[in-house]
C-alpha positions as CSV (number, residue, x, y, z in Angstrom):
1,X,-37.6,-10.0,43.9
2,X,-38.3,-9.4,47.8
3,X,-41.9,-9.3,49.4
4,X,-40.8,-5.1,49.5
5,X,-40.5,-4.9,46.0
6,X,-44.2,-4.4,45.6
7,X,-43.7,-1.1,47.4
8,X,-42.4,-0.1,44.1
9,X,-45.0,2.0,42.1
10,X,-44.2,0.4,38.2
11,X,-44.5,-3.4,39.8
12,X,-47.5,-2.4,42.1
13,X,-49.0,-1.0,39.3
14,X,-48.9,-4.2,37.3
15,X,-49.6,-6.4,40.3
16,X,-52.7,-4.5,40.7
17,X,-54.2,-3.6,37.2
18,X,-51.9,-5.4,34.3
19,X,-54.0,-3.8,31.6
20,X,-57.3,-1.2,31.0
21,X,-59.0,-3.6,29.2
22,X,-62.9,-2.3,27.8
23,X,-63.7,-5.5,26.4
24,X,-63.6,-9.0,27.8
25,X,-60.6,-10.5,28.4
26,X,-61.0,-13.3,26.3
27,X,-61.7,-11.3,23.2
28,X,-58.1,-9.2,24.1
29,X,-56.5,-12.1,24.4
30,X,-57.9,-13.9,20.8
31,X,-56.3,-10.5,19.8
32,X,-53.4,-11.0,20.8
33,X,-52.9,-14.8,19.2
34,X,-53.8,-13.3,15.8
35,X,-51.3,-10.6,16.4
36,X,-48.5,-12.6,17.7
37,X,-49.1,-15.5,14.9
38,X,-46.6,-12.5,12.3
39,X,-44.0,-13.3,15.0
40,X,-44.0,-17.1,14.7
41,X,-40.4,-18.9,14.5
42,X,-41.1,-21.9,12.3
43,X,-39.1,-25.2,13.9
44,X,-36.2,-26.4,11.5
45,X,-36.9,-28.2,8.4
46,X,-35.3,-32.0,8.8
47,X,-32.9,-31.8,5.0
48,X,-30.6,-34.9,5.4
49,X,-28.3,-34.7,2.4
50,X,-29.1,-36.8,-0.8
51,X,-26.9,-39.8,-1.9
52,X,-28.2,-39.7,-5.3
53,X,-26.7,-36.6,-5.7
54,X,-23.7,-37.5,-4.6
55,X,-22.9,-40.4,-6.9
56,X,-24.4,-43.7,-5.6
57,X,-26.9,-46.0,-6.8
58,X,-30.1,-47.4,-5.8
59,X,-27.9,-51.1,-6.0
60,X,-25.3,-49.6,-3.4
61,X,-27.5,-48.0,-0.6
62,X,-29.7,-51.1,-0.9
63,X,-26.6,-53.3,-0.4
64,X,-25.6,-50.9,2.2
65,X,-28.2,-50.9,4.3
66,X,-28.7,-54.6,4.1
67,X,-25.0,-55.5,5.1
68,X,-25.6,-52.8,8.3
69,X,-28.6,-54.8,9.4
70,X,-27.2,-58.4,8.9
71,X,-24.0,-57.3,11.4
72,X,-26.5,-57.0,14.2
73,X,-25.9,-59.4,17.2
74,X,-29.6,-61.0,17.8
75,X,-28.5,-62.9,21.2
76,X,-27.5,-60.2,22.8
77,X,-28.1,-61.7,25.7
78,X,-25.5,-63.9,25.5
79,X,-28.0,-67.1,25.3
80,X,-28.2,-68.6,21.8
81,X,-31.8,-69.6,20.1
82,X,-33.3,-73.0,20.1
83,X,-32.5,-73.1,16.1
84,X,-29.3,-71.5,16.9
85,X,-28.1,-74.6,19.3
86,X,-29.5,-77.2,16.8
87,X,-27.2,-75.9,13.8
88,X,-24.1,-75.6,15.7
89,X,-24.7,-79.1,17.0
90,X,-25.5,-80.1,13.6
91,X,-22.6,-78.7,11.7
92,X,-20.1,-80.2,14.5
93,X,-18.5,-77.0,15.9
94,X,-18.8,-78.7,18.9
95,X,-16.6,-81.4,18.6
96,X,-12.6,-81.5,18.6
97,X,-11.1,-78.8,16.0
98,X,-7.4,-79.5,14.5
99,X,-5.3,-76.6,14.3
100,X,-2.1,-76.4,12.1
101,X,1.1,-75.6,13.8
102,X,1.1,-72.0,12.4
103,X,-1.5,-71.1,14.1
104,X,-0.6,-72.1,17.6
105,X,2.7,-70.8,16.7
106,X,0.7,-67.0,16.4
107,X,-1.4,-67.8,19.8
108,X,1.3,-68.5,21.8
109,X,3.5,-65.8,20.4
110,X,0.4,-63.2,21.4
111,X,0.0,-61.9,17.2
112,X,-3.5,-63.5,16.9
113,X,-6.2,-62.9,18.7
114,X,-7.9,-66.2,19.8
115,X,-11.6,-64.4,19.6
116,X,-10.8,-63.1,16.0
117,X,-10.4,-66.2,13.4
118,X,-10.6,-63.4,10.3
119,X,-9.8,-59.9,11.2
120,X,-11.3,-59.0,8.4
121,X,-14.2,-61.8,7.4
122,X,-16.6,-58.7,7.5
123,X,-15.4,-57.3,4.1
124,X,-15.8,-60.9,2.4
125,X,-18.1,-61.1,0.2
126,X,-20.4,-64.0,1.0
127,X,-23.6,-65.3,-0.5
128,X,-27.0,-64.4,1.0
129,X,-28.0,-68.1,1.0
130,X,-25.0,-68.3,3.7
131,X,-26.1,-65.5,5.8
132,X,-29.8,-67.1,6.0
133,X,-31.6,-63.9,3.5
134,X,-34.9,-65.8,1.8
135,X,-35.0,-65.2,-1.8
136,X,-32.5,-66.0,-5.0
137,X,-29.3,-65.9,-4.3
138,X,-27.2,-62.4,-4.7
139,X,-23.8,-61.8,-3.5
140,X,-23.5,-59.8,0.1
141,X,-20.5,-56.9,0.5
142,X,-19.7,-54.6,3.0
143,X,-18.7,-51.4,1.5
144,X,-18.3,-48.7,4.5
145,X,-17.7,-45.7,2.1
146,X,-21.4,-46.0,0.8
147,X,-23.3,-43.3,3.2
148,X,-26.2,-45.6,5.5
149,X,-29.6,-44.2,3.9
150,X,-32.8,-45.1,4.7
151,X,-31.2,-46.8,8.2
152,X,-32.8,-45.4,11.5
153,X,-31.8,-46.9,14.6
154,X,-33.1,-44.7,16.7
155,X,-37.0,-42.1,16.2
156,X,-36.1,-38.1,16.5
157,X,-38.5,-35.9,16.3
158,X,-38.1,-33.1,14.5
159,X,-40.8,-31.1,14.7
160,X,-40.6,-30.7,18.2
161,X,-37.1,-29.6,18.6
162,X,-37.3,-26.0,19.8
163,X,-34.4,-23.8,19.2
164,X,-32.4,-21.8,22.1
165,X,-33.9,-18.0,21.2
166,X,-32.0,-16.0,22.5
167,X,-34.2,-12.5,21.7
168,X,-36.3,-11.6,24.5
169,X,-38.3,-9.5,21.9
170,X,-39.2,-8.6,18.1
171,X,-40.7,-5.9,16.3
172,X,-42.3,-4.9,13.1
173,X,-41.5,-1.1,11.6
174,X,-44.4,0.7,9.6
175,X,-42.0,2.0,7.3
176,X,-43.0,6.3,5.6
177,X,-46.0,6.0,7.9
178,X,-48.1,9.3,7.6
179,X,-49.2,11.1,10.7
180,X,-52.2,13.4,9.9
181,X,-54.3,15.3,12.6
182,X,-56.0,13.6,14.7
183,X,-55.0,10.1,12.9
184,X,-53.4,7.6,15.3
185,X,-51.2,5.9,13.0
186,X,-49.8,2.2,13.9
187,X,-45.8,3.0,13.5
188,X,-44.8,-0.5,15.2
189,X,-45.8,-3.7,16.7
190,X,-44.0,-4.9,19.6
191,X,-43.7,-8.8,20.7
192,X,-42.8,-10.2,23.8
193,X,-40.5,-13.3,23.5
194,X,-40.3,-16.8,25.6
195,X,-36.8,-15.7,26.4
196,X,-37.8,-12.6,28.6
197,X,-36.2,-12.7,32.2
198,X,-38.6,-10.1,34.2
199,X,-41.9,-9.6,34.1
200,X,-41.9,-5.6,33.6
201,X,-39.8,-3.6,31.0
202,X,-39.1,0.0,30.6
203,X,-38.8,0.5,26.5
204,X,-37.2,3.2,24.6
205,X,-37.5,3.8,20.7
206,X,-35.7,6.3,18.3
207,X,-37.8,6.8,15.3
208,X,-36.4,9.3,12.2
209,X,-39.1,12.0,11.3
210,X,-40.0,14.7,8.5
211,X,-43.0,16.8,7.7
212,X,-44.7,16.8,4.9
213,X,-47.0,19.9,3.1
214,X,-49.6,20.3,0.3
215,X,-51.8,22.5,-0.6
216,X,-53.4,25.1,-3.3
217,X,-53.6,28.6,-3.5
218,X,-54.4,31.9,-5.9
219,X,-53.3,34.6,-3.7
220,X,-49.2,35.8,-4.5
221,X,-46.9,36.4,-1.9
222,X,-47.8,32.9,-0.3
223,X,-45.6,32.0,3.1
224,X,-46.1,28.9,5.5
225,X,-44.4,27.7,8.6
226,X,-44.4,24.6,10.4
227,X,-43.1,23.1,13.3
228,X,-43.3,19.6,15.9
229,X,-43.4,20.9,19.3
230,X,-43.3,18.0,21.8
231,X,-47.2,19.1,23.2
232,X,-48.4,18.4,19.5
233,X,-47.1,14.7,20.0
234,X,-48.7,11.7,22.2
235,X,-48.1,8.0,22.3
236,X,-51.3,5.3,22.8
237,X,-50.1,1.5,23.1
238,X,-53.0,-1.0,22.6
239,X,-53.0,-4.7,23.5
240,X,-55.4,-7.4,21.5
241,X,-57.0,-4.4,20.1
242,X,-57.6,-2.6,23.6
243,X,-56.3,0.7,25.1
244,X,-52.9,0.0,27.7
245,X,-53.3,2.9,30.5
246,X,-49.3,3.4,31.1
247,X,-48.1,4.1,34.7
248,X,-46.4,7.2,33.3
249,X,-45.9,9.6,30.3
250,X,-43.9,9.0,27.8
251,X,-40.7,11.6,27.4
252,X,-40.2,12.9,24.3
253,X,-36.4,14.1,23.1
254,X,-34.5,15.4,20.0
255,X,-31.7,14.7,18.3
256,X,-28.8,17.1,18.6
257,X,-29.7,18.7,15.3
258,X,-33.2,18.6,15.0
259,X,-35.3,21.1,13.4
260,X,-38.3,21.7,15.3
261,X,-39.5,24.6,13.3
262,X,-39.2,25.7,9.2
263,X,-40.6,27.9,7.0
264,X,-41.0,28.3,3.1
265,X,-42.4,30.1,0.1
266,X,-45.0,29.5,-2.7
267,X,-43.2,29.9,-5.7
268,X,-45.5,30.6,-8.2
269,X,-49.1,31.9,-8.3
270,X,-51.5,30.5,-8.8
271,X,-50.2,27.1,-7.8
272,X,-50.9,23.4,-6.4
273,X,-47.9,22.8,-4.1
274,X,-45.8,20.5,-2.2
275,X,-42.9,19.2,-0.2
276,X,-41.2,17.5,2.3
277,X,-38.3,17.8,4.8
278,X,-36.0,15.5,7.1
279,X,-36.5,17.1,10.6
280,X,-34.1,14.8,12.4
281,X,-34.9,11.4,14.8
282,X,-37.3,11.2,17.7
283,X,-37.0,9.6,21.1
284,X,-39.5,8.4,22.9
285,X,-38.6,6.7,26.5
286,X,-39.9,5.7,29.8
287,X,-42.6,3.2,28.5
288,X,-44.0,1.2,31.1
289,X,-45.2,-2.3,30.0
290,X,-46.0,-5.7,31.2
291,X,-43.5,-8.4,29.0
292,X,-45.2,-11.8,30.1
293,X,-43.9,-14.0,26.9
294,X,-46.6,-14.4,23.7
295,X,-47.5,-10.6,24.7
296,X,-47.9,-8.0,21.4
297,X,-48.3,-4.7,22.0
298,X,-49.0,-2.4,18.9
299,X,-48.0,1.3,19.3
300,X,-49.3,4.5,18.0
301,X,-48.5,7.6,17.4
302,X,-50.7,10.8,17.1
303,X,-49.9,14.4,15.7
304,X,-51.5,17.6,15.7
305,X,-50.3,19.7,12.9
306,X,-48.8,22.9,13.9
307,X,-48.3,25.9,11.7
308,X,-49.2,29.1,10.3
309,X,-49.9,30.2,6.5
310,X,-50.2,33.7,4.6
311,X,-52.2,33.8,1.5
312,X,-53.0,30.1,0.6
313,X,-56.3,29.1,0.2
314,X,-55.9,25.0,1.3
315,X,-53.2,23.5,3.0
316,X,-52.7,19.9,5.3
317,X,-49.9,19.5,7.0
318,X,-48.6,16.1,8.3
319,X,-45.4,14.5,10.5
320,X,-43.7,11.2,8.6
321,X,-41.9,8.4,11.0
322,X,-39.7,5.9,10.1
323,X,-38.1,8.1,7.6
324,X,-36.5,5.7,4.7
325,X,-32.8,5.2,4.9
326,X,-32.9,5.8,1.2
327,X,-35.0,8.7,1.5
328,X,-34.3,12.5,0.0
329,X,-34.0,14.5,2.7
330,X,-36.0,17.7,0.6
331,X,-38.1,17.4,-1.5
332,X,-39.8,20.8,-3.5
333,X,-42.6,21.1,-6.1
334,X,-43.9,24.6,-6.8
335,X,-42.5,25.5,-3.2
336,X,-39.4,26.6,-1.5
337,X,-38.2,25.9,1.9
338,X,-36.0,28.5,3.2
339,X,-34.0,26.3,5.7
340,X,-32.4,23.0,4.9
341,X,-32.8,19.9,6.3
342,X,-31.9,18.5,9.5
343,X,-27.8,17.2,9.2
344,X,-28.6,14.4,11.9
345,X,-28.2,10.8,9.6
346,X,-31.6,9.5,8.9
347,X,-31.4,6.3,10.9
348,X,-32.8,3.0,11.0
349,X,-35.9,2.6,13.9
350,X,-34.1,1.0,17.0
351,X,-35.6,-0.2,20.4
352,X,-34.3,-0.7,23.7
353,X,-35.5,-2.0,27.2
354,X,-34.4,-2.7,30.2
355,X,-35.9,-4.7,33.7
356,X,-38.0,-2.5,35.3
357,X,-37.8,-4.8,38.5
């Protein structure tokens, strides 16, 4: 980003005033590390496989483990111990060897290698008084088919191993969330991840809606119709429990077959009635809002119910998001609606967002 990029109204709006905060900003952000807590990504449990259910015994692992630590070179500097010159001065490995003809036959022809005495001396079985192990005496074997357990050479730590996330953010859906008047009702949670790459996002999400009625009445002859004009609808964001002030309104849109307005009859007289009816998906777009990572936003929606009624004495009207995938579309008791139901799919919530930089 250039020095001119401030120019921009969204990033100048953020430079200048991140958040409308009432409260202190100490208690908004304790808010917001409760509220971001749901969206914690646990590190990966450390499961190594167990021998025991693969076959082995206790004996074999031991013996194992023991024949891995007794290959280990203790001079690796090359310069043998005190104790170590004494017994090979002691045993005579120092003094002249005799060699039988065969083998300076195979050192002359190139098939022995003069380092290697026994190829193989490692798979011998030898006794652990030889191999200087304290303790009676058990026979040593090195069995490389018996998986190392219990053998660390080297300390990993686990716990603190984070994992490459790729999401730059995560959501929870309020799932059949009611929408009365005048009822801000919590229809998602937004959280900002460690992954985000700008500092300010434009977000978009496409909710599926219905509207729901119930009521009472004696009177015959009743009638009702209802509707969701896009005036009847506004969106509030809050962070740690405080109002955001967005830089702009958020634009409201339909799907292509959405049924903004329907109307239906009481069947019977007198009668308690209700119902339900998939009106089609919602989009709202153009929302504004700082995505420094750890940040949770929690947003709301409000409704104002909009309708008109003949003859019914009671009647409460009410807009449903996050209509279930698995939901009926209509619904009827002691009503009927005299339009069907939006034909637009009822899909699942979905958010998008990109740089506002």
């Amino acid at each position: 980003m250039t020095t001119n990029d401030r120019d921009d109204p969204i990033i100048y709006f953020f430079f200048m005033r991140s958040h409308t905060i009432t409260m202190s900003n100490c208690e908004a952000t304790r808010q917001n590390k409760r509220n971001s807590l749901v969206f914690n990504t646990p590190g990966t449990r450390y499961t190594p496989v167990n021998p025991y259910a693969l076959g082995y015994t206790q004996q074999q692992l031991d013996m194992r483990r023991k024949a891995e630590i007794l290959q280990y070179n203790k001079t690796s500097n090359g310069k043998p111990t005190k104790k170590e010159s004494w017994v090979t001065l002691v045993r005579g490995s120092t003094q002249r060897k005799q060699y039988s003809s065969y083998y300076l036959k195979q050192l002359q022809d190139g098939s022995l290698d003069p380092e290697e005495i026994c190829p193989n001396d490692k798979f011998i079985p030898t006794s652990s008084k030889n191999a200087g192990v304290p303790g009676p005496a058990i026979t040593l074997y090195y069995d490389p088919t018996v998986p190392l357990y219990n053998y660390n050479s080297m300390q990993i730590a686990y716990g603190t191993q984070n994992r490459d996330e790729q999401l730059q953010s995560k959501w929870l859906t309020n799932y059949e969330t009611d929408v009365t008047d005048n009822n801000m009702q919590k229809i998602f949670t937004l959280n900002i991840r460690p992954s985000i790459d700008e500092p300010v996002y434009i977000y978009s999400f496409t909710t599926s809606v219905g509207l729901y009625i119930s009521g009472n009445t004696t009177q015959p002859d009743g009638m009702f119709t209802m509707s969701i004009p896009t005036n009847n609808l506004s969106l509030s964001v809050t962070y740690g429990g405080q109002h955001v002030t967005l830089p702009y309104t958020p634009t409201i849109t339909f799907s292509p077959h959405f049924v903004q307005s329907i109307s239906g009859d009481i069947a019977n007289n007198p009668a308690t009635f209700a119902g339900r009816v998939y009106m089609g998906e919602l989009t709202f777009s153009n929302i504004v809002l700082n995505t420094a990572a750890n940040m949770t936003y929690d947003i709301y929606l409000d409704y104002v119910p909009s309708y008109v009624v003949n003859n019914i004495d009671n009647v409460s009207v009410y807009i449903i998001t996050n209509f279930g995938s698995t939901s009926d579309k209509f619904q009827e008791a002691e009503l009927v609606f005299s339009s069907q139901a939006s034909t637009d799919n009822v899909g699942t919530f979905s958010l998008t967002g990109v740089s506002a930089v």
